[in-house]
MIZA-775480 format. One record per atom (N, C-alpha, C, O): residue number from 0; residue in three letters; atom name; x, y, z. Coordinates in steps of 0.001 Angstrom, whole numbers, padded with zeros to 6 digits, always signed. Example, Ala and Ser with C-alpha at 12.3 -4.5 7.8 and 13.67 -1.06 7.14 Angstrom:
2
    k    r   a       c1       c2       c3
    0  ALA   N  +013190  -005690  +007800
    0  ALA  CA  +012300  -004500  +007800
    0  ALA   C  +013200  -003300  +007800
    0  ALA   O  +014236  -003319  +008465
    1  SER   N  +012850  -002250  +007080
    1  SER  CA  +013670  -001060  +007140
    1  SER   C  +012900  +000030  +007870
    1  SER   O  +013409  +001138  +008039
REM end
This chain:
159
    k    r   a       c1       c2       c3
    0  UNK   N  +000840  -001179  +000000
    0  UNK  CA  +000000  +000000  +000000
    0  UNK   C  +000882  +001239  +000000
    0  UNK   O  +001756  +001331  +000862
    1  UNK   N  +000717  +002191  -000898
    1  UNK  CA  +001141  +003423  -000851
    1  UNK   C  +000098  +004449  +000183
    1  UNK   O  -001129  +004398  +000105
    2  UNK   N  +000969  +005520  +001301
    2  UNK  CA  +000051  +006401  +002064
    2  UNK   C  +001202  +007503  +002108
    2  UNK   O  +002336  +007511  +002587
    3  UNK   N  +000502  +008343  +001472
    3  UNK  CA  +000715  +010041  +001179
    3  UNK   C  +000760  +010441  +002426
    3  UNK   O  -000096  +009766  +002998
    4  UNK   N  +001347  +011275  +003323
    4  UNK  CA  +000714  +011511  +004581
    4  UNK   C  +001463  +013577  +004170
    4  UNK   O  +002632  +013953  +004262
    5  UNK   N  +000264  +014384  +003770
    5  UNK  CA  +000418  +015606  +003347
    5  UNK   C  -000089  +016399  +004449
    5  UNK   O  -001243  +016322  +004871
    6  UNK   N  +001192  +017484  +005088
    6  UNK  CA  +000560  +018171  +006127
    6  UNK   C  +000085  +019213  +005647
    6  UNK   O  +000766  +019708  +004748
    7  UNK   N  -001140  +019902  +006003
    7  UNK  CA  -001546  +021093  +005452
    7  UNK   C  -000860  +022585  +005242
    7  UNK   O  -000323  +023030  +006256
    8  UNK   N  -000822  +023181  +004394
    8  UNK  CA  +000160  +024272  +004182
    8  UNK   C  +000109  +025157  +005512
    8  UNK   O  -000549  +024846  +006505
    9  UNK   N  +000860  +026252  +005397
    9  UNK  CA  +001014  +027568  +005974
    9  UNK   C  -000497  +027765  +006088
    9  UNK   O  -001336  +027605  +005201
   10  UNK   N  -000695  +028179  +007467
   10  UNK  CA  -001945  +028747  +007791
   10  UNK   C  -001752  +030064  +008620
   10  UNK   O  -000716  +030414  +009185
   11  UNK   N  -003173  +030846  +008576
   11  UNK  CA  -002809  +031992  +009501
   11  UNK   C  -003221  +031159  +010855
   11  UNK   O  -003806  +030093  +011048
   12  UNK   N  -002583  +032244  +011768
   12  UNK  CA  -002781  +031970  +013177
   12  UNK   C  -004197  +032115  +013461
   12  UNK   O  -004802  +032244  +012398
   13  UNK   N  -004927  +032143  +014413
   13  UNK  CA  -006041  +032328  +015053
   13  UNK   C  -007358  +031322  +015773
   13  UNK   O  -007409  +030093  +015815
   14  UNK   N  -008288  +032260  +016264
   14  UNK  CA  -009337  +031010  +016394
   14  UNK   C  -010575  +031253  +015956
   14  UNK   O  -011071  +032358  +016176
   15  UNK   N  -011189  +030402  +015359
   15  UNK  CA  -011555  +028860  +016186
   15  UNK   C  -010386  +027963  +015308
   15  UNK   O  -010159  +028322  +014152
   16  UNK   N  -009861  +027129  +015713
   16  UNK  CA  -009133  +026120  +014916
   16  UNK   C  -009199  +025953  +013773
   16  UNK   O  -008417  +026277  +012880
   17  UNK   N  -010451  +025264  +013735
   17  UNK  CA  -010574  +024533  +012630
   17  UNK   C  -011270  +025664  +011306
   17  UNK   O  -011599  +025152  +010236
   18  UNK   N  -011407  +026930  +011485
   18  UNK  CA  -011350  +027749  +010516
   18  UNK   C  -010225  +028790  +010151
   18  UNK   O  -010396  +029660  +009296
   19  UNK   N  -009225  +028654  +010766
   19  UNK  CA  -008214  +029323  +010259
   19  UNK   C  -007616  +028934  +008645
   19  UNK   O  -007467  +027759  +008309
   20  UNK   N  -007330  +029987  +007799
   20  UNK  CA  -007251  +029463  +006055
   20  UNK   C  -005856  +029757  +005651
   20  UNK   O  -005235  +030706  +006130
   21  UNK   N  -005428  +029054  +004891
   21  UNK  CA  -003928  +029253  +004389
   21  UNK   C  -003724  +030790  +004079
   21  UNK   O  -004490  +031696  +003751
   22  UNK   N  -002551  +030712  +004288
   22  UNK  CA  -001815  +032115  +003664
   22  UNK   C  -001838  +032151  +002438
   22  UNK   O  -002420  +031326  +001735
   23  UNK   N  -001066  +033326  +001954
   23  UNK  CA  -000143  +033535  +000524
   23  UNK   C  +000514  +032555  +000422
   23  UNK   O  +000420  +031870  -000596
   24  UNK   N  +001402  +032197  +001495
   24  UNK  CA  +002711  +031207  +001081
   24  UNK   C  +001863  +030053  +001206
   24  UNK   O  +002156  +029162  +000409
   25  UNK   N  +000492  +029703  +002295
   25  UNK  CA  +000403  +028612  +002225
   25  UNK   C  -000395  +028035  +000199
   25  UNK   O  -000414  +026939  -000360
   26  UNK   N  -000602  +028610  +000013
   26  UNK  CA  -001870  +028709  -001024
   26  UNK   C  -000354  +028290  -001932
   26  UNK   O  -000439  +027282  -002634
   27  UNK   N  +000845  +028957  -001922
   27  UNK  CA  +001751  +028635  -003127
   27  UNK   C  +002228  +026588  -002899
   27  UNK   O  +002353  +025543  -003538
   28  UNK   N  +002327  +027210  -001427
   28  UNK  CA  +003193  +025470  -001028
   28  UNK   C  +001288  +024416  -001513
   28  UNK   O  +001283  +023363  -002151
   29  UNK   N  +000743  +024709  -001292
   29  UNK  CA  -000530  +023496  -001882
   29  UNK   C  -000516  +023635  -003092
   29  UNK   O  -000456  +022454  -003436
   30  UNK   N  -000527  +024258  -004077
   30  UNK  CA  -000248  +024451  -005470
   30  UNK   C  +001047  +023426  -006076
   30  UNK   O  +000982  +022524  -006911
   31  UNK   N  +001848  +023782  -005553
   31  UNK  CA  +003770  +023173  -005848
   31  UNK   C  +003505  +022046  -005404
   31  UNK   O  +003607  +021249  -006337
   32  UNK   N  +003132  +021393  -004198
   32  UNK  CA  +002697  +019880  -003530
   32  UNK   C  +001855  +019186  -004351
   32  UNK   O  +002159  +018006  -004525
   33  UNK   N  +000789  +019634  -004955
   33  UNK  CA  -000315  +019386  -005768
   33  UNK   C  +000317  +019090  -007387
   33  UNK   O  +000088  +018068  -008035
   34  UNK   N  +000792  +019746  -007644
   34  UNK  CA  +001229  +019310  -009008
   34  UNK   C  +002392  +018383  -008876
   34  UNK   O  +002566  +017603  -009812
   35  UNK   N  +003137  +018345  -007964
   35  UNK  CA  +004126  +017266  -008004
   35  UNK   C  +003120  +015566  -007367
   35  UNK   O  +003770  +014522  -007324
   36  UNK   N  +002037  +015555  -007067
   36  UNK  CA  +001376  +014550  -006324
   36  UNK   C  +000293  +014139  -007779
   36  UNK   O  -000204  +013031  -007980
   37  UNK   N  +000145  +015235  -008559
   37  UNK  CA  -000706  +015359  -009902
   37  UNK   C  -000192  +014073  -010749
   37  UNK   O  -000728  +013049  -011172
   38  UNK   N  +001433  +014770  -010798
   38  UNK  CA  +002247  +013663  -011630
   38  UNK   C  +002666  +012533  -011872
   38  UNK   O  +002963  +011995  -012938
   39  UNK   N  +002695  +011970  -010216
   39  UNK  CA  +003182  +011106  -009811
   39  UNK   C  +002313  +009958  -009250
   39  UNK   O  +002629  +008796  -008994
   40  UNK   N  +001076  +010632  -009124
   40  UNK  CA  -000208  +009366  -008673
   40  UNK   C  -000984  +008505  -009816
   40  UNK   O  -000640  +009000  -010889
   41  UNK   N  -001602  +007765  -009973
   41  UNK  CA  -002969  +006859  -010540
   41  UNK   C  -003638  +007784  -010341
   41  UNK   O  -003307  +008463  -009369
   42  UNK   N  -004765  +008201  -011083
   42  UNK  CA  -006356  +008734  -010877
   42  UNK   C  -006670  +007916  -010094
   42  UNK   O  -007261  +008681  -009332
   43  UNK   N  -006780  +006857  -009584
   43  UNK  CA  -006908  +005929  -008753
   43  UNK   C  -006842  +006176  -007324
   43  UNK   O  -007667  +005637  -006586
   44  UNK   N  -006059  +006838  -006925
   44  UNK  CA  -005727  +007473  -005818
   44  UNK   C  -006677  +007798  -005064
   44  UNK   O  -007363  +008704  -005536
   45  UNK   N  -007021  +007392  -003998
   45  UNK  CA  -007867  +008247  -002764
   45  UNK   C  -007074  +009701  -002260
   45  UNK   O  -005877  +009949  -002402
   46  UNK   N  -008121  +010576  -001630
   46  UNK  CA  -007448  +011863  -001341
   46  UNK   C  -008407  +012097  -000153
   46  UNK   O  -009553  +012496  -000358
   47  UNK   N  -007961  +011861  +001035
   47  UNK  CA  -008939  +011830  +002542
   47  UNK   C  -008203  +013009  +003328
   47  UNK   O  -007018  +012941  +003654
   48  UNK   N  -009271  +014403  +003670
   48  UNK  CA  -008859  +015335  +004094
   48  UNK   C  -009989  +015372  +005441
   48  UNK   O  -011098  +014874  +005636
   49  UNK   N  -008968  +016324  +006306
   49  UNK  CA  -009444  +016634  +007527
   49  UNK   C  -010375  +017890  +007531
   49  UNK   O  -009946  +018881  +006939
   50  UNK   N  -011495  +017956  +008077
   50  UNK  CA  -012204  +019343  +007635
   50  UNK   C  -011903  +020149  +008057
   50  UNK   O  -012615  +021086  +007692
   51  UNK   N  -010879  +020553  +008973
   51  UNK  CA  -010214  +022040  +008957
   51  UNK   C  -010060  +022512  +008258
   51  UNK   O  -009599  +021771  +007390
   52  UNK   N  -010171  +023810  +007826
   52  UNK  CA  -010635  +024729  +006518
   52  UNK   C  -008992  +024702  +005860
   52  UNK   O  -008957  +024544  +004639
   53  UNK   N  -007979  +024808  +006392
   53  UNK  CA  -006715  +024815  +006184
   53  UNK   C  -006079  +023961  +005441
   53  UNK   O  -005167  +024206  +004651
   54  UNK   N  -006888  +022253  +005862
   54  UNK  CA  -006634  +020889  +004882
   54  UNK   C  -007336  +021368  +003768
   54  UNK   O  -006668  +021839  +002848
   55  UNK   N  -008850  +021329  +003653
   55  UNK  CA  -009483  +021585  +002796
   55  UNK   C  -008624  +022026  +001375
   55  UNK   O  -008201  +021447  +000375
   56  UNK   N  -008643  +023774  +002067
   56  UNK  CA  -007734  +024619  +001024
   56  UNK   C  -006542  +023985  +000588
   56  UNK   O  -006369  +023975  -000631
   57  UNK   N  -005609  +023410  +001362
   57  UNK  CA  -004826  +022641  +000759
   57  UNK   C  -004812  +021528  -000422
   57  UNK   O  -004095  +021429  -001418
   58  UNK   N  -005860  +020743  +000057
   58  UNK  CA  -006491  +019993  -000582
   58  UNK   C  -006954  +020091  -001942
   58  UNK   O  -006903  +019181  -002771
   59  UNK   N  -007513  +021514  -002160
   59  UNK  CA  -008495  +022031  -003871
   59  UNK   C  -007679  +022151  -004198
   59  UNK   O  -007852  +022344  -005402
   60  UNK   N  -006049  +022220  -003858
   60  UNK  CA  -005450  +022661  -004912
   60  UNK   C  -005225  +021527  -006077
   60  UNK   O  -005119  +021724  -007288
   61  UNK   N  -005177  +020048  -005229
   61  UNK  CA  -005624  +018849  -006526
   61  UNK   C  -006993  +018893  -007159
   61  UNK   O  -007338  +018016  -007952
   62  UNK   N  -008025  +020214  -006719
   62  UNK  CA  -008827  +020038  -008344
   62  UNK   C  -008397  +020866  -009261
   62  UNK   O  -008487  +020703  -010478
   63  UNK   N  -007705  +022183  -008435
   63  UNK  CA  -007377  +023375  -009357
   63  UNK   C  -006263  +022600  -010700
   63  UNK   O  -006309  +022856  -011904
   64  UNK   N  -005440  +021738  -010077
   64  UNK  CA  -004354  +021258  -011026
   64  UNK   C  -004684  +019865  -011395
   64  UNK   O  -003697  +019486  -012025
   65  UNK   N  -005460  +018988  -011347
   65  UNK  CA  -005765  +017897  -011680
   65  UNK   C  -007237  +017381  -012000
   65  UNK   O  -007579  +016388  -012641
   66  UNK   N  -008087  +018451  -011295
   66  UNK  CA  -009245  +017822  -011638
   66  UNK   C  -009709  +016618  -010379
   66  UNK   O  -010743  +015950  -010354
   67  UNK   N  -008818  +016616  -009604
   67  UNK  CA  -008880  +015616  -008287
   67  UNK   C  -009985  +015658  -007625
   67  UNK   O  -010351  +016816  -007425
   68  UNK   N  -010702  +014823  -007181
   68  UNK  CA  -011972  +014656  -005984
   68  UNK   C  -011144  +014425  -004898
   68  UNK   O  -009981  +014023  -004951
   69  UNK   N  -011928  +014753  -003702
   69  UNK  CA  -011114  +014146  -002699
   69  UNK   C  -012421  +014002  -001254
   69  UNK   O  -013499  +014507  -001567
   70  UNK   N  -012383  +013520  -000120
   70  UNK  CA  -013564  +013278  +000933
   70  UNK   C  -012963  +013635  +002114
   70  UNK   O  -011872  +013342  +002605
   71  UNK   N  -014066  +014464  +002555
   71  UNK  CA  -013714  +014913  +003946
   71  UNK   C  -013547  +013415  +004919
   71  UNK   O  -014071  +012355  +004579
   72  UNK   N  -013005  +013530  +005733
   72  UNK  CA  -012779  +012329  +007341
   72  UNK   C  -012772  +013249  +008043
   72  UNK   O  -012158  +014275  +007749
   73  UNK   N  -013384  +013119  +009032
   73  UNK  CA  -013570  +013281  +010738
   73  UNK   C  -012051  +012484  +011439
   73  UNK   O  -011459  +012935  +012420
   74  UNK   N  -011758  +011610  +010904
   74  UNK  CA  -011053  +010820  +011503
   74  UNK   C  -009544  +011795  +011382
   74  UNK   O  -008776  +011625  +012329
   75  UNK   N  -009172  +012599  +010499
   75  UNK  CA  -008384  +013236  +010482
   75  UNK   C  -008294  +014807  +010928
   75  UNK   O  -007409  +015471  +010390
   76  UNK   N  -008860  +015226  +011554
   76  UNK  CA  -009212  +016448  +012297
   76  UNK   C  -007485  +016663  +012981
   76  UNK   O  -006505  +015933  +013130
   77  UNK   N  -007790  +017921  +013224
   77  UNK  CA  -007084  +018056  +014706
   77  UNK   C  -007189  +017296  +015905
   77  UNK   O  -008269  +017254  +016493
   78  UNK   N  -005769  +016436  +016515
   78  UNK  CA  -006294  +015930  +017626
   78  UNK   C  -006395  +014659  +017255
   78  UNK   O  -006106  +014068  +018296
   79  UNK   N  -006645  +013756  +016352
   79  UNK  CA  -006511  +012818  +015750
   79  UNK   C  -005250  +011860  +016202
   79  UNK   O  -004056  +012159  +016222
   80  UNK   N  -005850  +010677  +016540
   80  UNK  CA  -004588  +010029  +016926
   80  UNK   C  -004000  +009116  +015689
   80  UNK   O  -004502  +009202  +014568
   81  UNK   N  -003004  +008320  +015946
   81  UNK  CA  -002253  +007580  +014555
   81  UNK   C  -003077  +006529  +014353
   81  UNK   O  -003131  +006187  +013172
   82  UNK   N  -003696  +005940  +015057
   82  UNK  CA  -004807  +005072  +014968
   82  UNK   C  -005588  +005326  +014281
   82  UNK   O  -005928  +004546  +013391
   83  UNK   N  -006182  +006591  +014469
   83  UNK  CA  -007775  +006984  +013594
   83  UNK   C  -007186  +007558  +012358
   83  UNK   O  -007861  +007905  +011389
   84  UNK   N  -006028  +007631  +012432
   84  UNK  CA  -005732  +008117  +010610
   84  UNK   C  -005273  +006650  +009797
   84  UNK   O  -005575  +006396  +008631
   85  UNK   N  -004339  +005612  +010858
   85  UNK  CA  -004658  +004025  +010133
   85  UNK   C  -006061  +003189  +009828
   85  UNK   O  -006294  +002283  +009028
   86  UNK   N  -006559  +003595  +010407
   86  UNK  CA  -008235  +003005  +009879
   86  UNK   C  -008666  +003827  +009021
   86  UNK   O  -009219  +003253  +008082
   87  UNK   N  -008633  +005577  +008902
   87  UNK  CA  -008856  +006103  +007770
   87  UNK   C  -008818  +005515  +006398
   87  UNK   O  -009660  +005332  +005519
   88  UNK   N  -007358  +005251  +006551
   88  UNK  CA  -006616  +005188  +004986
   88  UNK   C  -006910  +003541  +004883
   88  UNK   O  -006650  +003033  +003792
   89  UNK   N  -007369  +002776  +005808
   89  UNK  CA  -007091  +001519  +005821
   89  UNK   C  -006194  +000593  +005808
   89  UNK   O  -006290  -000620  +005620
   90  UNK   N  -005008  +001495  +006097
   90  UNK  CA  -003809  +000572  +006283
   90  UNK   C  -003283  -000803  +007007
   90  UNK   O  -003396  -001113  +008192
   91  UNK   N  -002718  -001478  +006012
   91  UNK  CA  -002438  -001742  +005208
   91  UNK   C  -003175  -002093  +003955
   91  UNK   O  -002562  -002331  +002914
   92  UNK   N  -003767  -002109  +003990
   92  UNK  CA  -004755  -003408  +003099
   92  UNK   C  -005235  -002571  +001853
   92  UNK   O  -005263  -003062  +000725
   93  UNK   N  -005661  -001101  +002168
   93  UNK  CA  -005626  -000537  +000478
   93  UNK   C  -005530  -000580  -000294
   93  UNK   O  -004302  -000498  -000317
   94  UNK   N  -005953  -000705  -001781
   94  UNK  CA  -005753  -001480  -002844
   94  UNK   C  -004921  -000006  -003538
   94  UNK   O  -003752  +000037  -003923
   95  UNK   N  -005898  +001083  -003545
   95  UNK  CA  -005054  +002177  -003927
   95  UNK   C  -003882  +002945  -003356
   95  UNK   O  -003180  +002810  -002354
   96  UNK   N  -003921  +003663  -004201
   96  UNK  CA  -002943  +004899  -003115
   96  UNK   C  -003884  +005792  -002069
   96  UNK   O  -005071  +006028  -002291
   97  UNK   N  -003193  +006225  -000951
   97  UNK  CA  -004163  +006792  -000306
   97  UNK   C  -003419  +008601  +000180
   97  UNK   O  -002358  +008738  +000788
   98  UNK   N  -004283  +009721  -000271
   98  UNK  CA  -003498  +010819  +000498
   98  UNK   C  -004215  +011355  +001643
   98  UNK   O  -005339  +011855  +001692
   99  UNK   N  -003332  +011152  +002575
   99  UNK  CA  -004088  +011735  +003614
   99  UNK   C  -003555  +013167  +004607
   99  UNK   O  -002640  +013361  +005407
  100  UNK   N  -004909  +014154  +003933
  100  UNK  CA  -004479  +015475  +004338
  100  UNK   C  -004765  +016067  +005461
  100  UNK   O  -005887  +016546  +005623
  101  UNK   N  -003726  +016144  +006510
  101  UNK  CA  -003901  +016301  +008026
  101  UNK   C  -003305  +017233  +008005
  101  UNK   O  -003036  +018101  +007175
  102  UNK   N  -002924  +016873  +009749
  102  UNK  CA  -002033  +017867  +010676
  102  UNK   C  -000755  +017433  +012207
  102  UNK   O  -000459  +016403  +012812
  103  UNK   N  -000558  +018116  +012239
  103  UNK  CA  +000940  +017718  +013240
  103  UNK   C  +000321  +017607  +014562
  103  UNK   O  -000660  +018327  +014374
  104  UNK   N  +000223  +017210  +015734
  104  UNK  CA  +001192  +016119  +015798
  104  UNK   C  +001097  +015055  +015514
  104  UNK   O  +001883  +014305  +016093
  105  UNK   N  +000157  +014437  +014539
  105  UNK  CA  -000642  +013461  +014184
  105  UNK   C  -000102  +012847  +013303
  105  UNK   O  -000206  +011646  +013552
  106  UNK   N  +000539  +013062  +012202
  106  UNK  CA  +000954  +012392  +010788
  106  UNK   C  +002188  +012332  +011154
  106  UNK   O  +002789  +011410  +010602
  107  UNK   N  +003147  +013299  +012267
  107  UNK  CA  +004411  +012780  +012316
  107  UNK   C  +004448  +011515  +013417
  107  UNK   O  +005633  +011235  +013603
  108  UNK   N  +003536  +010621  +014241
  108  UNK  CA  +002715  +010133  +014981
  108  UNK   C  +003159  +008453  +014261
  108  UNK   O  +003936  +007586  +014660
  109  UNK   N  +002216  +008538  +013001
  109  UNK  CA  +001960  +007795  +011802
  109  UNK   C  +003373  +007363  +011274
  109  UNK   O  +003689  +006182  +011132
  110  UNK   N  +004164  +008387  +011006
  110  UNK  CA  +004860  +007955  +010209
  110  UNK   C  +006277  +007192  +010864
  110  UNK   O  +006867  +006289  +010271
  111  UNK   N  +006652  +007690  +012076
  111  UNK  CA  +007333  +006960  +013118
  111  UNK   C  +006689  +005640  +013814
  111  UNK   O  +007275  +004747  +014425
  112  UNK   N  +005258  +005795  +013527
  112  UNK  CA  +005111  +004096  +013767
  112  UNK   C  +005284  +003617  +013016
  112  UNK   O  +005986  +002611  +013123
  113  UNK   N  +004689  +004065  +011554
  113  UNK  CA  +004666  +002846  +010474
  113  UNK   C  +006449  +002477  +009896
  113  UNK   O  +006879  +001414  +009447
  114  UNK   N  +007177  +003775  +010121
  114  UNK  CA  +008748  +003551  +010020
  114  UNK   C  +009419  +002727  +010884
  114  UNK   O  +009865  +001656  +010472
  115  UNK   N  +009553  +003063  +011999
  115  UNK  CA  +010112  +002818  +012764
  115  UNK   C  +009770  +001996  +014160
  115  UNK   O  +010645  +001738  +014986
  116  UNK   N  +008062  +001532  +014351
  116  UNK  CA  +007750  +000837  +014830
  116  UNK   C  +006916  +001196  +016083
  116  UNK   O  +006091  +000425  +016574
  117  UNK   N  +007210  +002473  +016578
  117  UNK  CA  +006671  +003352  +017876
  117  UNK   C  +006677  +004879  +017546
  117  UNK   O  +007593  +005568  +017097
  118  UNK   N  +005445  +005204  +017882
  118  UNK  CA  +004963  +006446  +017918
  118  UNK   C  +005916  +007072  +018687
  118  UNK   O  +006227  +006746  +019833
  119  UNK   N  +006566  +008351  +017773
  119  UNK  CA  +007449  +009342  +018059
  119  UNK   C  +006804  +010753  +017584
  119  UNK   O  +005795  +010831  +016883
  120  UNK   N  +007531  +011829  +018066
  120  UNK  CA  +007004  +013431  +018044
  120  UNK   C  +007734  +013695  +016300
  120  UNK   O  +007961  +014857  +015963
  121  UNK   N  +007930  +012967  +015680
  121  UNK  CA  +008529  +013575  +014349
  121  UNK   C  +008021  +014570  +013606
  121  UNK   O  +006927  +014393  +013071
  122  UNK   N  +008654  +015683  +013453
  122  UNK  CA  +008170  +016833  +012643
  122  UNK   C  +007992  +016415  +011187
  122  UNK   O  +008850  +015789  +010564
  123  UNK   N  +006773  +016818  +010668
  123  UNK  CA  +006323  +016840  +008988
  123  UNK   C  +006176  +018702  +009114
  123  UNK   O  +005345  +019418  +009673
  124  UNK   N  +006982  +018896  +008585
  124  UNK  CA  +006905  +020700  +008328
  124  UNK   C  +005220  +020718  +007078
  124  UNK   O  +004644  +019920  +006338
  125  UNK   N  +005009  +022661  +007676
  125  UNK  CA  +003786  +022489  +006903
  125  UNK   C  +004250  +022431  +005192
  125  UNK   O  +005342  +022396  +004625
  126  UNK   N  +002818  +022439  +004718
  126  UNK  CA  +003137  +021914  +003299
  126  UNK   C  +003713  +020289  +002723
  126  UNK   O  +003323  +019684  +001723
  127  UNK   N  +004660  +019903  +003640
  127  UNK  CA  +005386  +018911  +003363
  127  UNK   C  +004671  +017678  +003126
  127  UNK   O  +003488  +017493  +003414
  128  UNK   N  +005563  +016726  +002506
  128  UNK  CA  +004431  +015347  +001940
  128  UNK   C  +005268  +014552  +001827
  128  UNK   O  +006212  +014605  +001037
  129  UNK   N  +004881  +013187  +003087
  129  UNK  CA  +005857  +012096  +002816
  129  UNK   C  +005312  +010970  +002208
  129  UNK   O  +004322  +010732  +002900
  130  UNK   N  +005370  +010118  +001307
  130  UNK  CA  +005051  +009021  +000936
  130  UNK   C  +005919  +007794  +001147
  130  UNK   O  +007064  +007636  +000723
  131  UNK   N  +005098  +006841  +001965
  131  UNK  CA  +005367  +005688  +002771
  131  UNK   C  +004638  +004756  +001731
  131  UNK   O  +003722  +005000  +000946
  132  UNK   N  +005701  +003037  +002112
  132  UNK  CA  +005049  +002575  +001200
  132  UNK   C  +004924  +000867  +001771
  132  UNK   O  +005931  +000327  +002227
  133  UNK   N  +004076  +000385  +001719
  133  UNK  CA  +004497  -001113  +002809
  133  UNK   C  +004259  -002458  +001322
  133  UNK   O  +004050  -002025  +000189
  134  UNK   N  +004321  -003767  +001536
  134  UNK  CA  +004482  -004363  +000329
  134  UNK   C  +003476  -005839  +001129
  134  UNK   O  +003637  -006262  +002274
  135  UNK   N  +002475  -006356  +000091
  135  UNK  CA  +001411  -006915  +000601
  135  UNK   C  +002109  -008243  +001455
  135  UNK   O  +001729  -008669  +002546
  136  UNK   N  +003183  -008732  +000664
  136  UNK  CA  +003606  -010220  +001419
  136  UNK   C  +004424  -009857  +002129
  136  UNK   O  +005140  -010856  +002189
  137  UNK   N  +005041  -008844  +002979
  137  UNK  CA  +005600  -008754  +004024
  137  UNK   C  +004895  -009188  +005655
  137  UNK   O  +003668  -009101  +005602
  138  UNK   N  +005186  -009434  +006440
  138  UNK  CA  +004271  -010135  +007493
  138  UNK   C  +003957  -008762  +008244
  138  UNK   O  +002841  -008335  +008541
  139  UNK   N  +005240  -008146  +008491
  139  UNK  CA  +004808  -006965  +009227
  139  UNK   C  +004337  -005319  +008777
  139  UNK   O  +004953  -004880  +007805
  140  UNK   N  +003806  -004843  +009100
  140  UNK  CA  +003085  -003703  +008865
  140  UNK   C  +003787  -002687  +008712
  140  UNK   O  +003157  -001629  +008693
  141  UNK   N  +005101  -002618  +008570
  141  UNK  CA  +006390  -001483  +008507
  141  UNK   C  +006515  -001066  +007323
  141  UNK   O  +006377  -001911  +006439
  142  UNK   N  +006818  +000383  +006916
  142  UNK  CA  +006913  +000423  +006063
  142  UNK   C  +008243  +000891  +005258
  142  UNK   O  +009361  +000736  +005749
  143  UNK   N  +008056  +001406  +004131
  143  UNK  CA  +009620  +002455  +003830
  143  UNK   C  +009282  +003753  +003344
  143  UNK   O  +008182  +003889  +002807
  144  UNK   N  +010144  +004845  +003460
  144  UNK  CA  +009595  +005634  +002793
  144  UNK   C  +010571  +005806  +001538
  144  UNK   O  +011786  +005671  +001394
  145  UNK   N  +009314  +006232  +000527
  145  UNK  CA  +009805  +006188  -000380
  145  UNK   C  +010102  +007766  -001315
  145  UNK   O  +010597  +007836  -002440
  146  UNK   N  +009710  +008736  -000594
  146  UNK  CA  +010070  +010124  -000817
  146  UNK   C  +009101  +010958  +000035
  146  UNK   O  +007918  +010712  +000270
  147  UNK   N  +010111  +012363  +000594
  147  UNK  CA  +010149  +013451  +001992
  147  UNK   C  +009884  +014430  +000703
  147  UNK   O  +010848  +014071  +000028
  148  UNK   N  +009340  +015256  +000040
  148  UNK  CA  +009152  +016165  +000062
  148  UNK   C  +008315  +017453  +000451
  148  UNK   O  +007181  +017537  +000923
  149  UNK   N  +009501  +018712  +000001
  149  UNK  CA  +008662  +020090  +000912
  149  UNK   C  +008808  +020962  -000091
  149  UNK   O  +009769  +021259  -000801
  150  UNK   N  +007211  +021485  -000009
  150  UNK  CA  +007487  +022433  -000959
  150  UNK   C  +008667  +023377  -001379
  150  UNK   O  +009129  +023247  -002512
  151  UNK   N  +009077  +024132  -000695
  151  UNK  CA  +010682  +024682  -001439
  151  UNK   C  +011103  +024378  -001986
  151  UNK   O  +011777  +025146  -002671
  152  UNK   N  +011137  +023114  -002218
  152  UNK  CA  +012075  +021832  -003188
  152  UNK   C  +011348  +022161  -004637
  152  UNK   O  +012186  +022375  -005513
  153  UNK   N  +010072  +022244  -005053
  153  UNK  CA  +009567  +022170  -005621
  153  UNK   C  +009717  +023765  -006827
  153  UNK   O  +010019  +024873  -006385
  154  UNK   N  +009498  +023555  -007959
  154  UNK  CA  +009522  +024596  -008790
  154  UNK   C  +008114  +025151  -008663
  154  UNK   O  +007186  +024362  -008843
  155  UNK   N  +007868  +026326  -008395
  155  UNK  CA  +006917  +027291  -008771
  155  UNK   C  +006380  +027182  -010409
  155  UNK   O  +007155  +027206  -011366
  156  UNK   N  +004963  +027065  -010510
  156  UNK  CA  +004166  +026584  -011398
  156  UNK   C  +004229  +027864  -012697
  156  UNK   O  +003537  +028823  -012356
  157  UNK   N  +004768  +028022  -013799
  157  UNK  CA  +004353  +029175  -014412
  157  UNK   C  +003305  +029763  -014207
  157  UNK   O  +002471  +029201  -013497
  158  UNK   N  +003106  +030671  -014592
  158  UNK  CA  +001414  +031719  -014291
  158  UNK   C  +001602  +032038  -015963
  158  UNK   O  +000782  +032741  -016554
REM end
């Protein structure tokens, strides 16, 4: 199973939580993330976002550049433990790819278990997108990763 684990861009500060909306910069880093995830996925692909307005926005930027659908989860909110984002995506067992658009401390949570075996505080900077990848006849549930990228890395989209 392939699992995207995409943290939501640059957001402004404020409250209530779960309506705070990307910046300028965040709006560029979901754009640059989005077209490099455009390229590189199956249409096939699931795209499971957290309804914080911040994932969301992150999120359209795979219709703005791909034409992408994608479904809100509850299970990925703020606060979300690594558990409720492995039953999200259904890991392991997924037939597709799965992206799942969260938030910290949650996906860096995920990705130190599914790496490394125990839930650790690992930073996923915003914007950033790691893709993990586990292989069906392996016995255990570990995975590898198979590429860290962050937006910066990424070329800015012509206009």
């Amino acid at each position: 199973m392939d699992l995207l684990l995409w943290r939501h861009a640059d957001a402004a500060e404020g409250e209530p939580d779960l309506d705070r909306p990307l910046t300028r910069k965040g709006e560029k880093q979901a754009r640059r993330v989005a077209q490099w995830i455009n390229g590189h996925l199956p249409d096939s692909a699931r795209i499971l976002v957290s309804p914080a307005r911040r994932a969301q926005q992150t999120a359209h930027a795979l219709i703005e550049i791909g034409g992408r659908k994608w479904k809100t989860v509850d299970l990925l909110a703020p606060g979300a433990s690594a558990s409720d984002v492995l039953a999200a995506v259904e890991w392991p067992r997924a037939r597709a790819p799965v992206v799942a658009v969260g938030h910290q401390p949650t996906l860096g949570l995920v990705a130190s278990l599914l790496l490394g075996g125990v839930e650790q505080p690992w930073a996923i900077r915003k914007g950033a997108l790691w893709w993990l990848s586990s292989q069906p006849e392996e016995e255990s549930v570990q995975a590898s990763l198979i590429a860290s990228i962050h937006p910066s890395l990424l070329q800015a989209r012509p206009d």
